[in-house]
Structure formats: C-alpha cells, structure tokens
N, CA and C atoms of all chains as a GROMACS GRO file, in nm:
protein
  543
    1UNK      N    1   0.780  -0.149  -0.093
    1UNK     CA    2   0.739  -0.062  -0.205
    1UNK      C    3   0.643   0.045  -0.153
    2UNK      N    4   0.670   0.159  -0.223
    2UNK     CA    5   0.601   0.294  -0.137
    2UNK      C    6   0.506   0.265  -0.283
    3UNK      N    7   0.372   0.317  -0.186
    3UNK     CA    8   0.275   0.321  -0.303
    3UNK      C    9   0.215   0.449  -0.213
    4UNK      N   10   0.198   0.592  -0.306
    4UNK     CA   11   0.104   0.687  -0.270
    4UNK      C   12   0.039   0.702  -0.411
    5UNK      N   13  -0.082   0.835  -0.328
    5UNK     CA   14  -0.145   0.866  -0.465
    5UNK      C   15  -0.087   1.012  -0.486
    6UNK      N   16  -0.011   1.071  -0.411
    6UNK     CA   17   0.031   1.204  -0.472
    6UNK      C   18   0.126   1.241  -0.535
    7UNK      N   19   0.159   1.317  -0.569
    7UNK     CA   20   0.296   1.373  -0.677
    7UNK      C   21   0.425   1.339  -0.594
    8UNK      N   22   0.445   1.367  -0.464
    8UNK     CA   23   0.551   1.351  -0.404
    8UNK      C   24   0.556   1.273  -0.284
    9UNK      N   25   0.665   1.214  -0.248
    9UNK     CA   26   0.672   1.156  -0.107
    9UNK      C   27   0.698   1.195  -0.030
   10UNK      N   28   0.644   1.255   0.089
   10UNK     CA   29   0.746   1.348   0.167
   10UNK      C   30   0.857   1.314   0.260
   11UNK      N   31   0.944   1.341   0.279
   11UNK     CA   32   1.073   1.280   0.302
   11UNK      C   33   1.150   1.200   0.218
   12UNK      N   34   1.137   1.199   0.102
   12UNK     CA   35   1.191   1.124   0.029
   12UNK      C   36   1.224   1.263  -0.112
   13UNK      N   37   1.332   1.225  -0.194
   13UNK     CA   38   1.344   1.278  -0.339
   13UNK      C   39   1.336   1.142  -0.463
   14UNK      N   40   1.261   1.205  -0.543
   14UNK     CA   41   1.241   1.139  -0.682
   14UNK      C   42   1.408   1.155  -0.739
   15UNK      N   43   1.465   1.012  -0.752
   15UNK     CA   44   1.582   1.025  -0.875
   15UNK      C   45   1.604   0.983  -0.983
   16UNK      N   46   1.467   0.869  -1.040
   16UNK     CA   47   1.474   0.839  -1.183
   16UNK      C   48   1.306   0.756  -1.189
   17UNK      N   49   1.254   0.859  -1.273
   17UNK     CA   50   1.143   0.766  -1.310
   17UNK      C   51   1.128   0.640  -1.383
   18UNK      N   52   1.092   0.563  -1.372
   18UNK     CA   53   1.078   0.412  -1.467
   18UNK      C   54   0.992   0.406  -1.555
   19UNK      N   55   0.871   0.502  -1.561
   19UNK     CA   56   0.760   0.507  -1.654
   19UNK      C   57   0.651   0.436  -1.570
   20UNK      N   58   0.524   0.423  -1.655
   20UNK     CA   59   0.409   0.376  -1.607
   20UNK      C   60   0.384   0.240  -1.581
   21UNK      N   61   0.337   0.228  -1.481
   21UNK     CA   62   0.283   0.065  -1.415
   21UNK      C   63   0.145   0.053  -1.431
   22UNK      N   64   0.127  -0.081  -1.450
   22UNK     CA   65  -0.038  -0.137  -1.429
   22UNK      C   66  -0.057  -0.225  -1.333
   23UNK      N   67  -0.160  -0.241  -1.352
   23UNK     CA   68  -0.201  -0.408  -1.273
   23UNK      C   69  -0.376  -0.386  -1.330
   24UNK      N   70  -0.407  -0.502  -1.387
   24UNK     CA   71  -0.533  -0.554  -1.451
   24UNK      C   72  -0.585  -0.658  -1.381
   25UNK      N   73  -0.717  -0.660  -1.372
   25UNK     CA   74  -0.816  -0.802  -1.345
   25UNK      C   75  -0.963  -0.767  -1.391
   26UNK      N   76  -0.972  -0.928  -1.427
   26UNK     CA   77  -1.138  -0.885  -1.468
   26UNK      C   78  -1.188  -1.022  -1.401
   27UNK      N   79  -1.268  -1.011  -1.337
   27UNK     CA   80  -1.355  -1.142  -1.255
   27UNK      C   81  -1.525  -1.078  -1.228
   28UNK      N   82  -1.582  -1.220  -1.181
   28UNK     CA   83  -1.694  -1.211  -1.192
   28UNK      C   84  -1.728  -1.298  -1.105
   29UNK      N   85  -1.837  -1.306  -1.076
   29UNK     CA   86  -1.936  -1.363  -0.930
   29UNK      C   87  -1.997  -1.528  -0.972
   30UNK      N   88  -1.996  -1.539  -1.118
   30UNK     CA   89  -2.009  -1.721  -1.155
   30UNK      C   90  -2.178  -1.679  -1.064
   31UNK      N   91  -2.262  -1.826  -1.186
   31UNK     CA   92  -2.391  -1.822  -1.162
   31UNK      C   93  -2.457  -1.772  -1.033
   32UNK      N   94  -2.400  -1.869  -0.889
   32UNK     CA   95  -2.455  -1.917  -0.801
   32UNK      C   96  -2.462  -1.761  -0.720
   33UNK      N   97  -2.336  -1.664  -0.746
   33UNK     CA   98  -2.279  -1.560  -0.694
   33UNK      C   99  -2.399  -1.434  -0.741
   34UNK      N  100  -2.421  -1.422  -0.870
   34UNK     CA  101  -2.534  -1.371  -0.948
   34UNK      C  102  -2.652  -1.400  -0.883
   35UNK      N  103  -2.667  -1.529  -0.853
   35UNK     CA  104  -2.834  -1.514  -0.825
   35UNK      C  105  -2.845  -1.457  -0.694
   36UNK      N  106  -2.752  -1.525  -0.624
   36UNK     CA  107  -2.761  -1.460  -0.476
   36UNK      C  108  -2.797  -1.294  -0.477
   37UNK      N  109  -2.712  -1.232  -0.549
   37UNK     CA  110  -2.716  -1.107  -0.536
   37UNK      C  111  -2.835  -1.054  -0.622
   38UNK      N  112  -2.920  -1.119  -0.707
   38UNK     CA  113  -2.972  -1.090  -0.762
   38UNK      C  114  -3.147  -1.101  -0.701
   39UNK      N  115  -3.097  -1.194  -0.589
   39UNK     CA  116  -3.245  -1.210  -0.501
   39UNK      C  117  -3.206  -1.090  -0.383
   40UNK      N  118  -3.055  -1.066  -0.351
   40UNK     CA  119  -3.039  -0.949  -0.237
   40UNK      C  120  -3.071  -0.849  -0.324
   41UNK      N  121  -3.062  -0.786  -0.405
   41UNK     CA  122  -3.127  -0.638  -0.474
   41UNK      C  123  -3.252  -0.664  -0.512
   42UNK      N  124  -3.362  -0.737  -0.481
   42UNK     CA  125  -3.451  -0.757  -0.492
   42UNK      C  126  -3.494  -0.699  -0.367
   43UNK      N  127  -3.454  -0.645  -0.245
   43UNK     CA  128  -3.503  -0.629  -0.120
   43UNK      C  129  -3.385  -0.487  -0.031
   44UNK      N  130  -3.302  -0.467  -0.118
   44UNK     CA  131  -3.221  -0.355  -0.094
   44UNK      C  132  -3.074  -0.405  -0.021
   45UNK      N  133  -3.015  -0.316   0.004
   45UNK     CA  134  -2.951  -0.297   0.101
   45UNK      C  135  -2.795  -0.350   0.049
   46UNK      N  136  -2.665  -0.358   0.092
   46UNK     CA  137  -2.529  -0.394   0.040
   46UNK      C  138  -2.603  -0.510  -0.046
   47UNK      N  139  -2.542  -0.571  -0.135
   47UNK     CA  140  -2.480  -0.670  -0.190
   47UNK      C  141  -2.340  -0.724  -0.170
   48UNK      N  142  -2.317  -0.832  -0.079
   48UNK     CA  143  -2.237  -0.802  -0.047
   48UNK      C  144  -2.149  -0.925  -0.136
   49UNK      N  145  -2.170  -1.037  -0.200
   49UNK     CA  146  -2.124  -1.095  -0.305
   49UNK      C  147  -2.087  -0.975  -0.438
   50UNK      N  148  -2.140  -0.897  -0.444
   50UNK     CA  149  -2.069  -0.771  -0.532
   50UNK      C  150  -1.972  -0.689  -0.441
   51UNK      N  151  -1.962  -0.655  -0.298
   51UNK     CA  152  -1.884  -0.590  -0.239
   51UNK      C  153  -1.704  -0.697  -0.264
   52UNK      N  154  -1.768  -0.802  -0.200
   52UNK     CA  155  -1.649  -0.877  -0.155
   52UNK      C  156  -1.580  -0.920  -0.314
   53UNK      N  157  -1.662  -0.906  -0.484
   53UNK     CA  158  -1.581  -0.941  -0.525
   53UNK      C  159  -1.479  -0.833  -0.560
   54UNK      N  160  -1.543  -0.670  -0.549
   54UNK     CA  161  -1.482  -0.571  -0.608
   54UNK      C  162  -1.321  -0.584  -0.525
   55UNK      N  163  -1.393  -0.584  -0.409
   55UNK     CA  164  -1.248  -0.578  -0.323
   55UNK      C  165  -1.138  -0.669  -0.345
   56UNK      N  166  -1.174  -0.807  -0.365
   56UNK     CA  167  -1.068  -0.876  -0.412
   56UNK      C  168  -0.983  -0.785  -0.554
   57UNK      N  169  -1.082  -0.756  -0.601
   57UNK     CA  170  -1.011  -0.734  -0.761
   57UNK      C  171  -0.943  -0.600  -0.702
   58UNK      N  172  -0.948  -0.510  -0.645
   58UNK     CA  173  -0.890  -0.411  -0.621
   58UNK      C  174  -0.785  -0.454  -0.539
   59UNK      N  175  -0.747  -0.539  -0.499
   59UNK     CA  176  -0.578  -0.608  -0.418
   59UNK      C  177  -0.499  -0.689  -0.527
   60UNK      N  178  -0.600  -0.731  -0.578
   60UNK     CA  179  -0.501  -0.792  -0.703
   60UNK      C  180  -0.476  -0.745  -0.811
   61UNK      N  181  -0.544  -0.628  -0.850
   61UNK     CA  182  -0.467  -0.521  -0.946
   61UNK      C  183  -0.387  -0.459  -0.875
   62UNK      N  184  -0.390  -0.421  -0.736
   62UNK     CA  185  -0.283  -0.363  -0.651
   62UNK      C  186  -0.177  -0.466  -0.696
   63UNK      N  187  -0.181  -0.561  -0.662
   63UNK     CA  188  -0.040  -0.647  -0.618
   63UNK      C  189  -0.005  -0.685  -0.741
   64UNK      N  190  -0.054  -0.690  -0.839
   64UNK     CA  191   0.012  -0.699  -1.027
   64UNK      C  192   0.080  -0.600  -1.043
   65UNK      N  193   0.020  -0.487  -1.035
   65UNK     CA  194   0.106  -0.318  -1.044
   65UNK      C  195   0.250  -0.346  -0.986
   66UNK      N  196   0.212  -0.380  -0.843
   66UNK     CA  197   0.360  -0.336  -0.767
   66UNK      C  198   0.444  -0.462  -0.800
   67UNK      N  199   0.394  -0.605  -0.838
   67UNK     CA  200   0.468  -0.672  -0.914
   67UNK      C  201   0.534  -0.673  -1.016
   68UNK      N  202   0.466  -0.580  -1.140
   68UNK     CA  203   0.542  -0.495  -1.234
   68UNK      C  204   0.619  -0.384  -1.199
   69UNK      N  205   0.607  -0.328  -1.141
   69UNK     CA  206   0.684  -0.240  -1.067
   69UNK      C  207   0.852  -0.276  -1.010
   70UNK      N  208   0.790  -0.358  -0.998
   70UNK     CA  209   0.940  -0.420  -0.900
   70UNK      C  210   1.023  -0.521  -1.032
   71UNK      N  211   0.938  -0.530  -1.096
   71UNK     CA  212   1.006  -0.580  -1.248
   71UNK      C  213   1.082  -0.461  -1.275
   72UNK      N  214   1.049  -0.342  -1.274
   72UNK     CA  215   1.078  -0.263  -1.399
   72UNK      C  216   1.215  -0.172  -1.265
   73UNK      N  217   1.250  -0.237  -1.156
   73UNK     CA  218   1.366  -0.186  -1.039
   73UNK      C  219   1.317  -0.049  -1.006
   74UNK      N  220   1.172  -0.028  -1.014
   74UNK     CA  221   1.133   0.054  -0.909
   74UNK      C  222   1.100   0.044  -0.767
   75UNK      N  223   1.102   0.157  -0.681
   75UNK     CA  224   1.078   0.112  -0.541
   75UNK      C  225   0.962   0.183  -0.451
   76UNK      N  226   0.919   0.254  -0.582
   76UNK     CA  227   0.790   0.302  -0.516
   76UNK      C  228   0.710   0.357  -0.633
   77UNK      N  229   0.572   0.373  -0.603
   77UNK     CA  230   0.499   0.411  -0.731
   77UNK      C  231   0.422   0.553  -0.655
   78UNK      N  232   0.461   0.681  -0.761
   78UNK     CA  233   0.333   0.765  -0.693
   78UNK      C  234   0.210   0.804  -0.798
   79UNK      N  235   0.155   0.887  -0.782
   79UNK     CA  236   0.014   0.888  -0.830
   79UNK      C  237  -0.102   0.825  -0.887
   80UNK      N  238  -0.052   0.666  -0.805
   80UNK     CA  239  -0.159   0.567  -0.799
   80UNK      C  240  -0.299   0.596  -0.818
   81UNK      N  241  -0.358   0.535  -0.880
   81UNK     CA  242  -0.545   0.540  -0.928
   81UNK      C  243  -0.564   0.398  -0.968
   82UNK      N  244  -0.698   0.414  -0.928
   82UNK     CA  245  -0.796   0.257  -0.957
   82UNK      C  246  -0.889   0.348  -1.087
   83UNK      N  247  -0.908   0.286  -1.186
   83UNK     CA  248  -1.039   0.263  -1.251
   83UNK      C  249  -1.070   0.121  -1.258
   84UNK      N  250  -1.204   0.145  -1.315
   84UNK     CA  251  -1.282   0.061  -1.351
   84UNK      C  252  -1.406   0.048  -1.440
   85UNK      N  253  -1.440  -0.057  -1.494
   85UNK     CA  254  -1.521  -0.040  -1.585
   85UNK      C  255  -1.580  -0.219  -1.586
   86UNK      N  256  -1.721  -0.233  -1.669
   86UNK     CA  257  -1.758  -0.326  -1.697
   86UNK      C  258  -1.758  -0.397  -1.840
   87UNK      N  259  -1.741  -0.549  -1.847
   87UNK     CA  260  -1.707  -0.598  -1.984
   87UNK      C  261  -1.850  -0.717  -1.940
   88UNK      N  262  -1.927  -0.694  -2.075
   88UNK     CA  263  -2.034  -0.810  -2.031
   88UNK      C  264  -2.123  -0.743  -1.994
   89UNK      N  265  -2.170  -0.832  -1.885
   89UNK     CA  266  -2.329  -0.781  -1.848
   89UNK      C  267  -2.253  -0.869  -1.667
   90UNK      N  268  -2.135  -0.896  -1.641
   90UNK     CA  269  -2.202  -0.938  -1.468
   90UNK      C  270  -1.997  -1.018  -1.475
   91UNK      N  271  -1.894  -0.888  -1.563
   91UNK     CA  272  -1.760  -0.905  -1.559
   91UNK      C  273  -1.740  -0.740  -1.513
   92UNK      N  274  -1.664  -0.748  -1.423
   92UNK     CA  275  -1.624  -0.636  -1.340
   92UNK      C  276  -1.396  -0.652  -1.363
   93UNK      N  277  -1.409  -0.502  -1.436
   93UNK     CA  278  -1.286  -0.462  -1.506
   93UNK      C  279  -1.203  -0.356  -1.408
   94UNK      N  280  -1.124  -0.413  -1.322
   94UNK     CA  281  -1.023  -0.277  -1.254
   94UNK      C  282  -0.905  -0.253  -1.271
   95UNK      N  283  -0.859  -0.175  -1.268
   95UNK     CA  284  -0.724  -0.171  -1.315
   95UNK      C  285  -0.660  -0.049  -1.224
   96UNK      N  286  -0.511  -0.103  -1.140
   96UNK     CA  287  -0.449   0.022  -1.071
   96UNK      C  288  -0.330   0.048  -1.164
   97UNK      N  289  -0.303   0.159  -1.154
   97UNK     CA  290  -0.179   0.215  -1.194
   97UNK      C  291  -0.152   0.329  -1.164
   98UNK      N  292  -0.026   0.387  -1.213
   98UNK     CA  293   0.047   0.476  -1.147
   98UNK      C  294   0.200   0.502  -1.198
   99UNK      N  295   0.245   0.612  -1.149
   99UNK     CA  296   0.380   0.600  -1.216
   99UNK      C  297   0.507   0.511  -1.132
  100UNK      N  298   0.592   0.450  -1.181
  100UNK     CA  299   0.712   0.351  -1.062
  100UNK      C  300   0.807   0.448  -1.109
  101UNK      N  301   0.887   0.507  -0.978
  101UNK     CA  302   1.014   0.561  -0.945
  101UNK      C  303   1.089   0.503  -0.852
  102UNK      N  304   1.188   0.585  -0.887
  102UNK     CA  305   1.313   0.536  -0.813
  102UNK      C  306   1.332   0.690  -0.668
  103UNK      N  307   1.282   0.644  -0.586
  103UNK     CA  308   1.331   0.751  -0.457
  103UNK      C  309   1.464   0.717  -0.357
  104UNK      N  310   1.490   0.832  -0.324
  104UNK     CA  311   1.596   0.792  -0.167
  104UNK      C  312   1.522   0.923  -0.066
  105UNK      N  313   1.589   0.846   0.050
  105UNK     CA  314   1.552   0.965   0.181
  105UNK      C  315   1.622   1.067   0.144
  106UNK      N  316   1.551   1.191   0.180
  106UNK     CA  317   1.618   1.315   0.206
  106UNK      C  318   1.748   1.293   0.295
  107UNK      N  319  -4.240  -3.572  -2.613
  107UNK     CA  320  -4.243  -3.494  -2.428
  107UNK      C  321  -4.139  -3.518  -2.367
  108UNK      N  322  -4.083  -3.691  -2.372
  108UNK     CA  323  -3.954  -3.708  -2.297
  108UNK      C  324  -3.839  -3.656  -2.335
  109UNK      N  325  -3.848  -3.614  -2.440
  109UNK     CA  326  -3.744  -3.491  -2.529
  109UNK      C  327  -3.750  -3.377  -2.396
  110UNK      N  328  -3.838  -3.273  -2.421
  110UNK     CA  329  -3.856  -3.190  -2.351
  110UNK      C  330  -3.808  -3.171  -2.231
  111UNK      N  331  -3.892  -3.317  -2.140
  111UNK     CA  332  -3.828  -3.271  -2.029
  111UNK      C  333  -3.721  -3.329  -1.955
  112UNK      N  334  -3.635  -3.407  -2.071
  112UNK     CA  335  -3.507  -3.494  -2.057
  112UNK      C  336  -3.401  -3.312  -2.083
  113UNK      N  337  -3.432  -3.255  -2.214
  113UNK     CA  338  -3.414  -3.103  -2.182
  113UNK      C  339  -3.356  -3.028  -2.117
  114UNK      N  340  -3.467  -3.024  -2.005
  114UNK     CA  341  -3.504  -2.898  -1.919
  114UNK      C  342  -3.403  -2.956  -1.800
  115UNK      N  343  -3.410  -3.112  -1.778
  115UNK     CA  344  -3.363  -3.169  -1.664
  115UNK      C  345  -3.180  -3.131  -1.672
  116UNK      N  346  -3.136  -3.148  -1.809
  116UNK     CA  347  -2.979  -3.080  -1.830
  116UNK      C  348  -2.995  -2.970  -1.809
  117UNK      N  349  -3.048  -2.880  -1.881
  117UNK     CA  350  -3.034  -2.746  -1.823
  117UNK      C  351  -3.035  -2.710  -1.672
  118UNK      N  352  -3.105  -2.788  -1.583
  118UNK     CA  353  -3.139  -2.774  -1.502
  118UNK      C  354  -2.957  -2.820  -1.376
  119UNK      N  355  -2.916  -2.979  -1.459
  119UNK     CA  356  -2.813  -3.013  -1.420
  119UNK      C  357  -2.697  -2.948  -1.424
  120UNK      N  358  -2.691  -2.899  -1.549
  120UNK     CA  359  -2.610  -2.744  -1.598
  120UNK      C  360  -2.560  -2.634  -1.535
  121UNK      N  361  -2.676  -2.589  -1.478
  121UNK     CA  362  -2.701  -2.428  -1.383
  121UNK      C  363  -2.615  -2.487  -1.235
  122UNK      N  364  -2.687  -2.643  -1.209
  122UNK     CA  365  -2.656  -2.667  -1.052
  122UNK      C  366  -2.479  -2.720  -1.045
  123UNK      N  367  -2.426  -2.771  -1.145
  123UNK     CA  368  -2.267  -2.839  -1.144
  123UNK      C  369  -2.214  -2.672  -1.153
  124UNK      N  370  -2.253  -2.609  -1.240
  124UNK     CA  371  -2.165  -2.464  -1.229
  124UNK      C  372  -2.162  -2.414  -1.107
  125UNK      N  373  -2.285  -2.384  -1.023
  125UNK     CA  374  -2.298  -2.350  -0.917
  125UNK      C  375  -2.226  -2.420  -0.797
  126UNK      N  376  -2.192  -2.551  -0.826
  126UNK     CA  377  -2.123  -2.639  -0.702
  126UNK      C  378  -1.967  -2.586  -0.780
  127UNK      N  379  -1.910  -2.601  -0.879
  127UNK     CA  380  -1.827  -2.521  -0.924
  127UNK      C  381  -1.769  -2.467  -0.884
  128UNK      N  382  -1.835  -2.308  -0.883
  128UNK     CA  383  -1.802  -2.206  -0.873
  128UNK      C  384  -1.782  -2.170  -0.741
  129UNK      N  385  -1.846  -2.255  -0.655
  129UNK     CA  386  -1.859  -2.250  -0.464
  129UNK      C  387  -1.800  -2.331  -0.432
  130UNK      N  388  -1.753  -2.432  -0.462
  130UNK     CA  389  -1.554  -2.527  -0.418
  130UNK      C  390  -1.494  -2.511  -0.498
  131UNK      N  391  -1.471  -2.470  -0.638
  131UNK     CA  392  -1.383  -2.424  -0.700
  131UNK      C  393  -1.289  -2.312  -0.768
  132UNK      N  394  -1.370  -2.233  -0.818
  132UNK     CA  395  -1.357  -2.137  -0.892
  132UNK      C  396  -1.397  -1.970  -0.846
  133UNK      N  397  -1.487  -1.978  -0.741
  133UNK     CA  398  -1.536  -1.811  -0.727
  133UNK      C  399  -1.493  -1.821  -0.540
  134UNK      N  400  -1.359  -1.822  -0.524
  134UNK     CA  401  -1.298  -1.837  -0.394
  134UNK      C  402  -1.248  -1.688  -0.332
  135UNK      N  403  -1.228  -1.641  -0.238
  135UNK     CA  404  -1.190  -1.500  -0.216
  135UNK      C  405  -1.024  -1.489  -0.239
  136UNK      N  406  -0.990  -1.397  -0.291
  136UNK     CA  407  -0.866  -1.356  -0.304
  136UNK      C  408  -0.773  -1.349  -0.171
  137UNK      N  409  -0.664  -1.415  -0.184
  137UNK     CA  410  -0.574  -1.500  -0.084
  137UNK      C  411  -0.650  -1.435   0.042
  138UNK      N  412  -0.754  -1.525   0.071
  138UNK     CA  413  -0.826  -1.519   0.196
  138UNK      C  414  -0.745  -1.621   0.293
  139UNK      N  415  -0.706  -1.713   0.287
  139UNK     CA  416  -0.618  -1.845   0.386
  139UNK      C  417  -0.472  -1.836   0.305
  140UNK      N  418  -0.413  -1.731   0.362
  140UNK     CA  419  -0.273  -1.707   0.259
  140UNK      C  420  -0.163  -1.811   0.378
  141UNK      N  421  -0.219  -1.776   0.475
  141UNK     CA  422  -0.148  -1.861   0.541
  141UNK      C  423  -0.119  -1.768   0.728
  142UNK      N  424  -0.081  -1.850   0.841
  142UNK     CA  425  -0.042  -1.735   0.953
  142UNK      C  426   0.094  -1.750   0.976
  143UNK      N  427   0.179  -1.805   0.876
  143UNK     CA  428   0.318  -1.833   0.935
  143UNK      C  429   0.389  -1.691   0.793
  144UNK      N  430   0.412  -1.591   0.827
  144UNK     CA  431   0.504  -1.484   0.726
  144UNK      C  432   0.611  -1.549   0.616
  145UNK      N  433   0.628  -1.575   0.512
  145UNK     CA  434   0.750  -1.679   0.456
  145UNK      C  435   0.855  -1.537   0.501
  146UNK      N  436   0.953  -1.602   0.448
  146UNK     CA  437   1.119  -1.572   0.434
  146UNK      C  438   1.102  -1.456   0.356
  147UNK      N  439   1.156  -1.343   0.362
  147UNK     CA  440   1.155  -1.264   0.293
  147UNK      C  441   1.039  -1.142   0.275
  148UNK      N  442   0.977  -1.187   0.342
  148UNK     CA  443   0.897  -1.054   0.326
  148UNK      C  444   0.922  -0.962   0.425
  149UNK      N  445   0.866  -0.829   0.411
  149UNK     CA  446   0.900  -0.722   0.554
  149UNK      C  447   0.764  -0.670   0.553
  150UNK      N  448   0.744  -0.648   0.695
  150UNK     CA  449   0.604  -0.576   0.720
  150UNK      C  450   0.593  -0.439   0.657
  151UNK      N  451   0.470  -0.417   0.616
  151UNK     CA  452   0.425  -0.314   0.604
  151UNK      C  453   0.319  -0.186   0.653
  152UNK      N  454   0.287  -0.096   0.670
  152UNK     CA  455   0.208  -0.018   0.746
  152UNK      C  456   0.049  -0.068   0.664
  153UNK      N  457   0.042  -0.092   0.597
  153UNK     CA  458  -0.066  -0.135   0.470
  153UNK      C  459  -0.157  -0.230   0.586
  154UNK      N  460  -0.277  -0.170   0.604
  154UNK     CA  461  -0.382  -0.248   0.673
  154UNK      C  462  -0.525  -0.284   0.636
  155UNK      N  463  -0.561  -0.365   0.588
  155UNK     CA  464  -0.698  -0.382   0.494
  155UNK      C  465  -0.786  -0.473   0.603
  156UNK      N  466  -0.893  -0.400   0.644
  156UNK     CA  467  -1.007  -0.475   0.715
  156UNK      C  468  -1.158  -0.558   0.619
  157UNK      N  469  -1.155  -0.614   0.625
  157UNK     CA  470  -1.275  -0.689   0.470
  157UNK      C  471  -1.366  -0.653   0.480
  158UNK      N  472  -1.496  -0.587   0.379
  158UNK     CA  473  -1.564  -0.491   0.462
  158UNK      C  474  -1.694  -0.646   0.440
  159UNK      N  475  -1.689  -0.750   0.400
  159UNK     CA  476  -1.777  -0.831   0.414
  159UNK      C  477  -1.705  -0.898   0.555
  160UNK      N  478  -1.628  -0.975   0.584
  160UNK     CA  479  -1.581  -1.063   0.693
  160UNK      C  480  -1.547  -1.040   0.824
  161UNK      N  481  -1.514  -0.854   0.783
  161UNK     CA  482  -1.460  -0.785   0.898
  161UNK      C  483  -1.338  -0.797   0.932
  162UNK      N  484  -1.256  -0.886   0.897
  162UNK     CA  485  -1.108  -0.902   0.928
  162UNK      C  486  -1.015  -0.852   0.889
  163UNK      N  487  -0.919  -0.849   0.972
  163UNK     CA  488  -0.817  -0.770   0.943
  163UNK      C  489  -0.689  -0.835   0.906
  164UNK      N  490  -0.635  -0.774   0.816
  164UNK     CA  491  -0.516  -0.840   0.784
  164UNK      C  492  -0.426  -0.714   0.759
  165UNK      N  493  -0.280  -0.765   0.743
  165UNK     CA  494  -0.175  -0.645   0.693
  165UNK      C  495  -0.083  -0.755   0.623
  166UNK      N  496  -0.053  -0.612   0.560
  166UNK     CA  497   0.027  -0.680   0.393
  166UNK      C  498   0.196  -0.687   0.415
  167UNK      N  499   0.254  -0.801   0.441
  167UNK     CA  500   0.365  -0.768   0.393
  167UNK      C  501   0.453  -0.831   0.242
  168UNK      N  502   0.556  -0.782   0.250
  168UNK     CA  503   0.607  -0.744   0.098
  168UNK      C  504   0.715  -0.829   0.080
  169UNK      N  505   0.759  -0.823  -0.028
  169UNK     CA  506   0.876  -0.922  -0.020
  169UNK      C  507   0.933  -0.804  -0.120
  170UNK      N  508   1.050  -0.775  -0.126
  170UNK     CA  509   1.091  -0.675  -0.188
  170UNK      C  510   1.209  -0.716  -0.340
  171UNK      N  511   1.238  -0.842  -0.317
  171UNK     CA  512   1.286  -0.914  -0.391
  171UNK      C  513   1.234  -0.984  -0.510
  172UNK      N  514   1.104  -1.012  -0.482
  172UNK     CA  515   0.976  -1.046  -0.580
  172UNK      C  516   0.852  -0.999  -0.650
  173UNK      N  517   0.839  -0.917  -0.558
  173UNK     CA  518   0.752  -0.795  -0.592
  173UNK      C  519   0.619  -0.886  -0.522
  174UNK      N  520   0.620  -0.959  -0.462
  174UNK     CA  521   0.467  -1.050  -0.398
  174UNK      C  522   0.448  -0.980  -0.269
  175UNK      N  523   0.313  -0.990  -0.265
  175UNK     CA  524   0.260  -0.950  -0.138
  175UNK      C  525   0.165  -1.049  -0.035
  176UNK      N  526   0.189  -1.036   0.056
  176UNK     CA  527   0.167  -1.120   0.169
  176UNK      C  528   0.064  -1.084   0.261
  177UNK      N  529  -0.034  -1.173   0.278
  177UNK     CA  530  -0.163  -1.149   0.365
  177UNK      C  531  -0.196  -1.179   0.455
  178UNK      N  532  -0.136  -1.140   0.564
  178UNK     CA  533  -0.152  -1.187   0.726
  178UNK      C  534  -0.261  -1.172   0.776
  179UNK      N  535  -0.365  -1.214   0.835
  179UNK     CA  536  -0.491  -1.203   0.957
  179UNK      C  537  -0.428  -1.155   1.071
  180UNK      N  538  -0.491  -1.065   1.095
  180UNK     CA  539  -0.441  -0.997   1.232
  180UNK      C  540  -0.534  -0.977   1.364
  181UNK      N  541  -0.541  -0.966   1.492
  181UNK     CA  542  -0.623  -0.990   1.583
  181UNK      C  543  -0.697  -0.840   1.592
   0.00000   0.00000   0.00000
C-alpha cells in the first residue's frame, strides 16, 4: 500500500478514487505512566512516557487507515495527515487519514 | 480512626494494583515484540521507523491481502 502525503504519485496515474479513509486511537499513559512523567516535567527535558505513547498511537492510526483502506480495494492512499487532539485531562486523540485510490504505473 | 485509616490504606491499595496493572498488563508498547520470523504473506516495505525512546529500528512489512502490517527489528 502506497501511502504519500501529496496530491500525486509520481510514476504512477490515479484511476478511481474510493473516497476517504481513517484510522482512530485514543490511549493514555494509566496512573503509574502519569506520575512518572509528571515527576519528569517537574525537572524539564523530553518526557519520554508521553513521547513513546504518542508514537505508538501514530502507527496504529496508521495501520487502521491502511486497514480500511484495503477494505474499501484501494491500493494506495494520497494526501495523508495526522491530527490530533485531547479528550480528558491525560487521553491523547490521533487520527490519520487521507484519501484511498486506485493507481497503476505509468 | 480505624475507619480513616483502613480508608486511606485502599486508596492507597487502589493507586498501587492499577499501577502493577498498567506495567504487566495494560500500558504495553504498540507491537513492540511482533515477532523476528516475517509470517506468510507479507512483502517488505521501504517504510522505516526508528523509536525515538528505544532507538530501534524496525521496518514495516505489509500483507497486501489483509491490510495488516508487520513489525520487524532491524540491526
């Protein structure tokens, strides 16, 4: 599965769009994960129990997307984007999406 | 009093079972031990993600039939 973020692929032509894809997750760091990080920003510097959970959540909204994706007999998605947002006070909300098409090689 | 600090002592038991919890159970890294043997069906991909906590590297391959993705450790 081709995943870019731009309008086109190069070497490739667009021959049928499928419409829009997602992929959602919302997770969180659980007590023990919180305090930790909550005694590391007490003294600066990464957090890295907040680094390592964003990143998970940003592969697994990746890999939901292109799992829907491949539901919907697309074979590549372009103009992929991450947002994100917070639910709560210490739930971290990302979500990729993008459009799934259907390409062939030039 | 033994109210009180019969209490405080759950709360206290409370905070610490979540915390053992959440650290063998529940707050685990995303397919961090996916495995080093590739299953059937997947094909490599150029897709290379280094962990910016662990430092490791892995690359993704795909299975194109399922839409799953696959998390190899790489040297």
């Amino acid at each position: 599965m081709l995943v870019v973020t731009t309008e086109k692929i190069e070497g490739y032509k667009i021959v049928e769009v499928k419409g829009p894809t997602f992929g959602l997750i919302v997770r969180s760091r659980g007590i023990g994960g919180d305090i930790m990080a909550g005694l590391k920003s007490l003294v600066g510097g990464e957090i890295k129990q907040y680094t390592a959970m964003l990143e998970d959540s940003r592969k697994e909204a990746m890999d939901r997307m292109i799992k829907n994706a491949n539901e919907m007999g697309a074979n590549a998605i372009v103009m992929m984007r991450y947002d994100s947002g917070e639910i709560g006070t210490n739930m971290s909300e990302i979500v990729a999406y993008g459009t799934a098409v259907i390409v062939e090689k030039i | 009093m033994k109210f009180i600090i019969g209490y405080y002592i759950l709360q206290i038991v409370i905070v610490i079972l979540c915390i053992l919890l959440g650290y063998f159970i529940y707050d685990k890294r995303f397919k961090r031990n996916h495995g080093a043997k590739v299953p059937d069906g997947f094909q490599s991909t150029d897709e290379i993600n280094i962990d910016p906590v662990t430092g490791e590297k892995t690359r993704v391959y795909y299975n194109p039939d399922t839409g799953e993705r696959f998390y190899k450790k790489e040297k």
